[in-house]
Structure formats: C-alpha cells, structure tokens
N, C-alpha and C positions, 0 to 999 in steps of 0.2 A: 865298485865305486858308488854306487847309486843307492846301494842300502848304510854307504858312509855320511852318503850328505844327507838320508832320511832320519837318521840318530840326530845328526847333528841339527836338521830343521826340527826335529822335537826337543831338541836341548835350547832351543832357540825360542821356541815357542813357551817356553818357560819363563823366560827374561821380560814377553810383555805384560802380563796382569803384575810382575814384580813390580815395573815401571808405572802400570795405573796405578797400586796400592800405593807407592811412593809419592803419586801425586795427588794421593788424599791431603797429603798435610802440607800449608801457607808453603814452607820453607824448601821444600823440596817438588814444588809443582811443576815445574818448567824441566827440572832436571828428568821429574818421572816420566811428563811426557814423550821426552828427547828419548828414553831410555826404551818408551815403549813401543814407537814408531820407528826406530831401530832394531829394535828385536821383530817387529811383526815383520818389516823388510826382509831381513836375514831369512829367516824363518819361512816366509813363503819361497824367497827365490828357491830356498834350498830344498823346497820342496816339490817346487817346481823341475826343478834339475834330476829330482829322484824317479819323477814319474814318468822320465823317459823311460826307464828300463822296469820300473814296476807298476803292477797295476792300480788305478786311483783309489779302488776300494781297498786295497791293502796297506797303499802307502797313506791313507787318509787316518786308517784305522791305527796304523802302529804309530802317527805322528801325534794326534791326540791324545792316545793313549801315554805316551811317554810324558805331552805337556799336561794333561791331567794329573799321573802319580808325580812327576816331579813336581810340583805347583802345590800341590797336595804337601810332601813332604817339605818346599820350603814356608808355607804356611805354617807347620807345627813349629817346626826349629828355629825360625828367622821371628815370627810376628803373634806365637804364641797362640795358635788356632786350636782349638779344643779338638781331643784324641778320643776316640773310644776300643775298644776291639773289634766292633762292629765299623767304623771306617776305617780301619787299617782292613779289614778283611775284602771292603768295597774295591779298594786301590789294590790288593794282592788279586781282586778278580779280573780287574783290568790291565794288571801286568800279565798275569797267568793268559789273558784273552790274549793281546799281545804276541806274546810268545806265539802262543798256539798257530795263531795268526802266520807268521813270518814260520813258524816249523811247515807250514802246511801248505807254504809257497813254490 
C-alpha cells in the first residue's frame, strides 16, 4: 500500500505548479491558488503515509521524480513549453533513475 500512496503523492505533486502556472493569469488566480494548495496538501499527506513503510531517501527520490517527468510532460502538451531530444532524454534519465531507484529497493 505504501508504494500506492507514493505513485499517487507524485501524481499529486504534479497538480501544484499546474495550480501556480494557472495563477499567472488575472482570471484564474484564486482558482490556481485554490488548486495548488490542494494539490501540495494531498501530495505531502500521501507522502507522508508512504514513508511509513519506505525509506525517505527512496520515497523522496521516486516522488520528485515522478512530479518532475510529469510537470515536464504536462508543460509540453497543456502550455506549449518548448521540446528538444536533449530534454526529453533529461526526463527519460530521471524516470530511468527512478525505476532503478524503486527496482533496487
């Protein structure tokens, strides 16, 4: 269960800079903060909950990482963040870290 709520506090941890970016513009400022202060909640409880049973340095590293490449990818698709091969290779290293990470747990 512990490496369920760690996926999920990295999937969570995605939704706050969504929420700042959001609250860059007049119209949606209130909403983004609401959004981001929400998600950073989630997002630590659930990670808090993970580090019962794994250790902080593991569960730190596979939670960033997750909010990293996904933040990353919804950057390119959602708000049009410029791509290269060379940062798609940055974010494949830090999924590949990751993995490695959690296989070697």
């Amino acid at each position: 269960m512990s490496w369920t709520f760690l996926i999920l506090a990295g999937l969570f941890e995605i939704g706050w800079p969504i929420g700042l970016k959001m609250a860059q513009e007049d119209s949606t400022r209130w909403l983004g903060i609401a959004i981001a202060v929400v998600f950073m909640g989630m997002s630590g409880w659930l990670l808090w909950m993970a580090q019962k049973h794994i250790p902080i340095g593991t569960a730190y590293a596979v939670w960033t990482g997750i909010g990293a490449a996904g933040t990353f990818l919804v950057g390119v698709w959602v708000y049009g963040d410029p791509t290269s091969l060379a940062r798609y290779l940055g974010v494949a290293l830090i999924v590949a870290g990751v993995a490695t990470i959690k296989l070697a747990h």
